[in-house]
Structures are given as structure tokens and as C-alpha cells.
C-alpha positions, 0 to 999 in steps of 0.5 A, spaced: 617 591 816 620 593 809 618 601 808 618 603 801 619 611 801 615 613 795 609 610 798 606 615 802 597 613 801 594 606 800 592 607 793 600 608 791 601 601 796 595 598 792 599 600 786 606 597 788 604 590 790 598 588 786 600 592 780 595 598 777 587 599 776 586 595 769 592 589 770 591 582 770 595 581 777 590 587 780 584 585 777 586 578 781 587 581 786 581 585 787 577 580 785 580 575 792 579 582 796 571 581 795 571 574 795 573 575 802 569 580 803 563 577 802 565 571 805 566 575 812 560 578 811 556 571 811 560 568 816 557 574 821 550 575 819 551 567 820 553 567 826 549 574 829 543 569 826 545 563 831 545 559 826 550 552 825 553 551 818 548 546 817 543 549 820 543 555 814 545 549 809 539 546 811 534 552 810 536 554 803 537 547 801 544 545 800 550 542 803 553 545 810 560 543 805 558 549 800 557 554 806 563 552 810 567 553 803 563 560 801 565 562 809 572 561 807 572 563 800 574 557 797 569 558 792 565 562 787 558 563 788 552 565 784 549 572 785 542 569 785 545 564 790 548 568 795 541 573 795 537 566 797 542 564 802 542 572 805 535 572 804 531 566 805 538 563 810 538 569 814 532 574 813 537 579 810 536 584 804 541 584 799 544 591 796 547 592 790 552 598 788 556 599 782 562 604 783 
């Protein structure tokens, strides 16, 4: 493990491996962190609802293909899509914070 000794909290780590708030590399960055978030979020709620893949695609009418590729990030979803798959796929209530 590499230790950098001017690195003392998590926001100065963030700060020197993805560059600072505002910058290309950490808009990027950041944007892939929340992409993974959601998608571990709908793998769980998935999995906690006992549904396949197939099941959950089958319910929100789309392909078991485009729910295997939200659950591992591969792509992008639309706001109104992700809220029908929580909400119709898997009875789950969407909320929405801004910081």
C-alpha cells in the first residue's frame, strides 16, 4: 500500500486521486461512484423482493438484458425508468435529494 503523508481525511484522498470538485476527472468520477450506487441499490432491493432478472424485466416490460446491465453499471438509465422499475418492478418508493 502506497501512503501519501499529506493525506490525513477522505475528501483530501478524493481530492488527489480524482482531481478537485469541479474538474473533468472528478466530475467523472463521481458520476461512476452514483452509477454503482444505484445499481447495488436495485440489485439488493431485487434480490430482497425474490425476483430473477427476468422476473423484474417481465413486470416493467422490458429485457432481462437491460436489467443485468443497470445491476452492473453498464449503463445509463432515465429517471423515469429507474422510478417504474423501483416502483412498479419492486413496490419501492423513490426519493430525491439534491445537495
Amino acid at each position: 500500500m502506497i501512503t501519501h503523508p499529506k493525506i490525513t481525511d477522505f475528501d483530501t484522498l478524493l481530492d488527489f486521486e480524482h482531481g478537485k470538485i469541479g474538474t473533468e476527472t472528478r466530475s467523472k468520477f463521481e458520476e461512476q461512484s452514483q452509477l454503482f450506487i444505484v445499481s447495488e441499490m436495485l440489485k439488493a432491493a431485487r434480490k430482497e423482493a425474490n425476483m430473477t432478472q427476468e422476473e423484474l424485466a417481465d413486470k416493467v416490460g422490458t429485457k432481462k438484458s437491460y436489467i443485468s446491465k443497470l445491476e452492473n453499471g453498464k449503463v445509463n438509465v432515465r429517471l423515469s425508468t429507474l422510478i417504474q422499475i423501483f416502483e412498479e418492478g419492486l413496490n419501492r418508493r423513490v426519493g430525491l435529494t439534491f445537495l
